[in-house]
C-alpha positions in Angstrom: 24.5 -113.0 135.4 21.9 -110.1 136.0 21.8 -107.4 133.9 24.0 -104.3 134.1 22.0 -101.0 135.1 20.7 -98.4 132.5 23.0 -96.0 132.4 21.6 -92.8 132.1 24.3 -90.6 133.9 24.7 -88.4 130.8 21.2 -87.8 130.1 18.9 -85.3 131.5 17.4 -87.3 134.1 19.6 -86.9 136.8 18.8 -83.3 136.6 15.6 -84.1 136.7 15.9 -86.4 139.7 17.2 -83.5 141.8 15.1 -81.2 141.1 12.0 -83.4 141.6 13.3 -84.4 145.3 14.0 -80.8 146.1 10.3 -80.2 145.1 9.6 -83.2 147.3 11.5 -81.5 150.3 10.1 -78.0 150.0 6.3 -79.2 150.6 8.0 -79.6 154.2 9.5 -76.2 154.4 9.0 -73.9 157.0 6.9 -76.8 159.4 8.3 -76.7 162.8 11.5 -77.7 163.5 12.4 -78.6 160.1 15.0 -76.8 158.2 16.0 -75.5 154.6 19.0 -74.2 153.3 19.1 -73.4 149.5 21.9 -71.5 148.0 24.9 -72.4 146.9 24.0 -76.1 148.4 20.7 -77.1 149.1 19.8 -79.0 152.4 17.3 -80.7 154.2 16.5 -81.3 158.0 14.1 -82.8 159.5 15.5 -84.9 162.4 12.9 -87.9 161.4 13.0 -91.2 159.9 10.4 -89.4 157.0 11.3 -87.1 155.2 14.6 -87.8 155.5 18.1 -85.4 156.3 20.2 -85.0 153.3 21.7 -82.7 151.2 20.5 -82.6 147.4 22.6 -79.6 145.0 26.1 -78.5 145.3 26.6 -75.2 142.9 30.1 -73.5 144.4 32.3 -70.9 142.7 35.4 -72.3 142.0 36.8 -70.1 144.8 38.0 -71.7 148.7 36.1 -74.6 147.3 37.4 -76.5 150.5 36.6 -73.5 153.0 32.9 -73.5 151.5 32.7 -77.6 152.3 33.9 -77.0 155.7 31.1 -74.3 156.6 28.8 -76.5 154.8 28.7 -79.6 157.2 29.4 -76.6 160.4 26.3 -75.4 159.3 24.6 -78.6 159.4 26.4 -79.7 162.5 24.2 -77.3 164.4 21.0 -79.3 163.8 22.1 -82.6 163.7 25.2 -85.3 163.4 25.0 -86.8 160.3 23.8 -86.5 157.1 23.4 -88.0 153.2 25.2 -85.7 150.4 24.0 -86.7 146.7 26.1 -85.7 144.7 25.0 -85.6 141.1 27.4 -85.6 137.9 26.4 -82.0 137.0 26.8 -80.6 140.5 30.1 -78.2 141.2 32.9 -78.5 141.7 32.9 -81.6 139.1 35.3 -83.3 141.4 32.8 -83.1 144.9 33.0 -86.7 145.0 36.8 -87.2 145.2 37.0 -84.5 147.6 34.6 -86.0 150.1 36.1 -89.0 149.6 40.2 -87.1 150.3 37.6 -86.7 153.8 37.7 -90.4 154.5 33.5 -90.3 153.5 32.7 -93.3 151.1 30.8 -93.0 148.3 27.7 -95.5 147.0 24.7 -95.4 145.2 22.6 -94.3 147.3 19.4 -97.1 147.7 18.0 -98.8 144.7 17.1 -96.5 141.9 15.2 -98.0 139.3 13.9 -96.8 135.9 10.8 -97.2 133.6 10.3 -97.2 129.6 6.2 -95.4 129.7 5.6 -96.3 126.0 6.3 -100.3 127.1 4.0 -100.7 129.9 3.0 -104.6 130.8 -0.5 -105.7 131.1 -2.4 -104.1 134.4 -2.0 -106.3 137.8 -5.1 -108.3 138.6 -7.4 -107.1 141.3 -10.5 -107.9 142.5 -13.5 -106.0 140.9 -14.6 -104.2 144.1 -11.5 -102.5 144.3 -11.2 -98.6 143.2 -8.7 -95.6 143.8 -9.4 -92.1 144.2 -7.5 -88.9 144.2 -7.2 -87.1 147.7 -9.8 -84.2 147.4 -9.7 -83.1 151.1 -8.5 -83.0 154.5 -10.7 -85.8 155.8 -9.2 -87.9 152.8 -5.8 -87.0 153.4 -6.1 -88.2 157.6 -6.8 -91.3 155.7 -3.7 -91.1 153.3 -1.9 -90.4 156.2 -3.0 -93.4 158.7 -2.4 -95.2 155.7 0.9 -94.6 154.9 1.5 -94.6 159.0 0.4 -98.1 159.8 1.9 -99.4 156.2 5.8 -97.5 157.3 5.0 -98.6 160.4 5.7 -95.3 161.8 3.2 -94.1 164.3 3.3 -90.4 163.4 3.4 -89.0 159.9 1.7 -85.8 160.9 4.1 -83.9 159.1 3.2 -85.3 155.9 -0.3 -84.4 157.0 0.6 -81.1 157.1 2.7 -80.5 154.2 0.5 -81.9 151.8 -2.7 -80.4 153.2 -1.2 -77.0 152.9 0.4 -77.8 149.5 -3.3 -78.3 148.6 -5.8 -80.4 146.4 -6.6 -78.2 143.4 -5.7 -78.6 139.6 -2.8 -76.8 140.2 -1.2 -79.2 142.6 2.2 -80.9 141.8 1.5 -83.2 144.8 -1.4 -85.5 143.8 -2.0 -88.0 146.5 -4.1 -91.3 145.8 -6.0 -93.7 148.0 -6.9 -97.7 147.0 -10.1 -98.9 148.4 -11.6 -102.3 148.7 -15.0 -102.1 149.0 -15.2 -99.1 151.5 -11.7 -100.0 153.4 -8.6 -98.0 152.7 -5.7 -100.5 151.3 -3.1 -98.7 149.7 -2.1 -95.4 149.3 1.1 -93.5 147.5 1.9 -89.9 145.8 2.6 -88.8 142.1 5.2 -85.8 142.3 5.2 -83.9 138.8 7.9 -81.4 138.9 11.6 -80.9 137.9 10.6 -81.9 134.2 9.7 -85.2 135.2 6.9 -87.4 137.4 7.1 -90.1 139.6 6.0 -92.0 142.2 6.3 -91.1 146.2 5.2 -92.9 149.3 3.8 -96.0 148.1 2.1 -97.7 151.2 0.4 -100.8 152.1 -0.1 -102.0 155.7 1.0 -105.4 156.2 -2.5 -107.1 156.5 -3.2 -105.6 152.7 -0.1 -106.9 151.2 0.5 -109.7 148.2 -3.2 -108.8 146.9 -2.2 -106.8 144.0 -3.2 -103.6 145.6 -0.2 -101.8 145.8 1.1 -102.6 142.3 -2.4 -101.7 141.2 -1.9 -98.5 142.1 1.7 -97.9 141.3 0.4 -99.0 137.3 -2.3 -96.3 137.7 0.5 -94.3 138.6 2.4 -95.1 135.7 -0.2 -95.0 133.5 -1.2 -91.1 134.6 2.4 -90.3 134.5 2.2 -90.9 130.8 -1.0 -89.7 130.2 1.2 -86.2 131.7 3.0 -86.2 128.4 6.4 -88.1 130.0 7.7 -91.1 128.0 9.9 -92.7 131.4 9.9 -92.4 135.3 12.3 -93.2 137.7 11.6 -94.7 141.4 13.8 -94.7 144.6 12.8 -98.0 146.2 13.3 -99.3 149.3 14.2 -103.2 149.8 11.2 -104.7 150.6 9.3 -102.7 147.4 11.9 -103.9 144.6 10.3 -107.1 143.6 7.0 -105.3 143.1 8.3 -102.1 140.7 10.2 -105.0 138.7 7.5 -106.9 138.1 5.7 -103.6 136.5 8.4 -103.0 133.9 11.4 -100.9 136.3 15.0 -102.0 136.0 18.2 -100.9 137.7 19.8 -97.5 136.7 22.6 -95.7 137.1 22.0 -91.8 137.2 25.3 -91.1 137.5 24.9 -89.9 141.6 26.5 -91.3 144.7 25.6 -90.7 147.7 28.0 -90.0 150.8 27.3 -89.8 154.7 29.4 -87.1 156.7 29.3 -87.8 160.1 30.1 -85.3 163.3 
């Protein structure tokens, strides 16, 4: 029988979740043809695969409460069709969920979240000597990051990550630290460490499919780990696709429940 998730719903992590994704989504703001809404909700559109559409805070007076969720989705509904509502347990109304759901929208938890104990980390995956990882420190390094994380998504443009991290910027006063793996002189992995919100974690792990079951990947998610400790944090939290659940496992991460649920309102 597996074991039942980690629930930290009444902790302060799931505030910390939201406000480390909205930090994620604002590096994008303002590039062309994306689109931020922040005020008593707060929205994302992009209209591509990466970074995704959804909706991330709810904060409405207790006033017309159903009025204000109607001009909500008519305000998305000029941009796009559909959209991903997180709702998290110390959004408003406290009752969101039910009333999406009194719309005929279904709630779930929203992809695999997993979670991390940092003062319990297991030994370091095994690479091969010749293997390294730096810290992007430029432009030229981030076209790198970015073919990286292209050909390992297997999406063919990822310019607006380009963009939005190259603007965001390289210095020691980044939030948005971006890390290449290297065998020898070729580029094998790449991934993000997002420190913001009152809490780090891990973004954009890549490895393109030739690279893959060599360790390289989970080498750098450790390093990842490890730095997020070294940042003074004590656990991290991961949204993982499918196909990377096996890996964070093996590195210490187990199911959680924050407490959210996501919903998907559709035209």
């Amino acid at each position: 029988m597996p074991d039942l998730p980690v629930d930290l719903s009444r902790s302060d992590v799931p505030r910390q979740i939201q406000q480390n994704l909205i930090a994620y989504m604002d590096l994008f703001s303002g590039l062309p043809n994306m689109v931020t809404y922040d005020a008593d909700t707060y929205w994302f559109i992009s209209k591509k695969p990466a970074p995704c559409d959804i909706i991330l805070r709810a904060n409405f007076s207790p006033e017309n409460i159903e009025e204000k969720i109607d001009a909500t989705f008519e305000a998305i509904g000029q941009h796009i069709d559909e959209i991903g509502w997180f709702v998290f347990p110390h959004d408003a109304p406290s009752d969101l969920g039910k009333r999406l759901e009194a719309r005929g929208m279904t709630g779930g938890k929203g992809g695999n979240w997993l979670w991390a104990d940092l003062t319990q980390l297991v030994d370091a995956p095994t690479v091969p000597d010749n293997f390294r990882i730096e810290r992007v420190r430029d432009d030229e390094m981030m076209a790198v990051w970015t073919r990286i994380s292209e050909t390992g998504f297997e999406n063919n443009d990822l310019r607006c990550f380009y963009d939005a991290y190259a603007r965001h910027g390289y210095g020691d006063d980044a939030f948005s630290l971006h890390y290449i793996g290297y065998l020898d002189d070729t580029p094998v992995t790449s991934g993000t460490l997002l420190d913001a919100g009152g809490g780090a974690t891990i973004y954009d792990l890549s490895t393109p499919p030739e690279f893959r079951g060599q360790g390289f990947g989970g080498a750098l998610t450790y390093d990842l780990m490890r730095q997020i400790r070294e940042r003074g944090y004590t656990d991290t939290w991961i949204w993982s696709s499918d196909m990377a659940q096996r890996l964070y496992r093996s590195l210490g991460f187990v199911d959680a429940d924050f407490g959210l649920r996501e919903y998907v309102w559709q035209k």
